[in-house]
C-alpha positions, -999 to +999 in steps of 0.1 A: +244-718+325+217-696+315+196-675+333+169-698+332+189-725+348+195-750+319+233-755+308+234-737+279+256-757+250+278-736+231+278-735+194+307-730+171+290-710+143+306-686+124+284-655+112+301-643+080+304-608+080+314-581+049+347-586+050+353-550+067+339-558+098+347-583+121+332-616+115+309-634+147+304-664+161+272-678+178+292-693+208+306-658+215+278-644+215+263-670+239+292-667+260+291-631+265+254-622+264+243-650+283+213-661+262+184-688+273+191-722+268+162-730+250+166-710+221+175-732+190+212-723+171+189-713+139+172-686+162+207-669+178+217-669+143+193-652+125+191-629+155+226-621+148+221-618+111+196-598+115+213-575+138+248-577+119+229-564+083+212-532+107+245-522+123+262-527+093+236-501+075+240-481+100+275-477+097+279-475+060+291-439+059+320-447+088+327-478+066+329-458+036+352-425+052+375-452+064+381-476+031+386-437+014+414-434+037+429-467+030+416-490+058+399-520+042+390-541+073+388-531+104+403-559+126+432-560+105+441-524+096+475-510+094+480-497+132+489-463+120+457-460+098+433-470+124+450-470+159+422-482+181+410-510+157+407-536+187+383-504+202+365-504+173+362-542+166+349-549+200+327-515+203+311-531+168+304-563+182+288-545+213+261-527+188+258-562+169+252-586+198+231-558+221+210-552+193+205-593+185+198-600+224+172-571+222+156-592+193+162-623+210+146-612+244+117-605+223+110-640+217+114-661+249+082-657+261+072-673+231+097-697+234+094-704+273+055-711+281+061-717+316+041-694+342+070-674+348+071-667+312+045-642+318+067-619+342+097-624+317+071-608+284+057-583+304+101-570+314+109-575+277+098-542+265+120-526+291+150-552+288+145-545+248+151-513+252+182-514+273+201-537+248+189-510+221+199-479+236+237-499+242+239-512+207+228-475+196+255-465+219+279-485+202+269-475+166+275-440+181+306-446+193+318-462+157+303-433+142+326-405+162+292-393+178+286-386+210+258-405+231+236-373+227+228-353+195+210-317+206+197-296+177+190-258+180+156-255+168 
């Protein structure tokens, strides 16, 4: 059930990904973000999407240091190549599904007209920016960054 209190129906989609990075699924992401009930399937998807093609920019140089050393998906990879590739494959999904929830937050007061719709758009802003600094948090992770950068000016 949703936070809104409707059962929320899953949905076995599959989200294609590149082929290095895990692929998702809409019903996962229902499951473990636990999304409204009234968005429509089309909406977590393209939310996803969405998300998936910004992490997955990114993320291009990590992507590209890693196929240079032989590791050509990440799920998959040889153990001794890429020890913590569950770590990673999960820590990916994090940035992917944090940032898609950010986006998707961003919509249910447009999607909900009720009058406590109003409460929930004036939150989103702050709620939006949570899911972003996680997924950011994740990126960093994947990146071998640390969750603060400080420059000496």
């Amino acid at each position: 059930m949703s936070f809104s209190g409707k059962p929320t129906t899953l949905v076995e989609r599959a989200i294609p990904n590149d082929g290095f990075w895990p692929d998702l699924g809409v019903s996962e992401f229902q499951t473990g973000y636990r999304l409204p009930a009234e968005y429509l399937v089309d909406l977590l998807a393209e939310g996803i999407t969405s998300a998936m093609g910004e992490v997955n920019l990114d993320l291009a140089k990590r992507k590209a240091a890693w196929q240079a050393g032989g590791i050509n998906n990440v799920v998959a990879a040889d153990p001794l190549l890429l020890q913590e590739r569950a770590f990673y494959a999960a820590s990916y999904k994090r940035a992917v599904y944090c940032r898609a929830k950010a986006f998707l937050l961003q919509q249910f007061a447009t999607v909900n007209r009720r009058e406590s719709a109003e409460n929930l758009g004036k939150e989103a802003p702050e709620t939006h920016d949570l899911f972003l600094t996680y997924s950011q948090q994740a990126v960093r992770l994947l990146q071998g960054r640390s969750r603060i950068t400080a420059v000496l000016l």
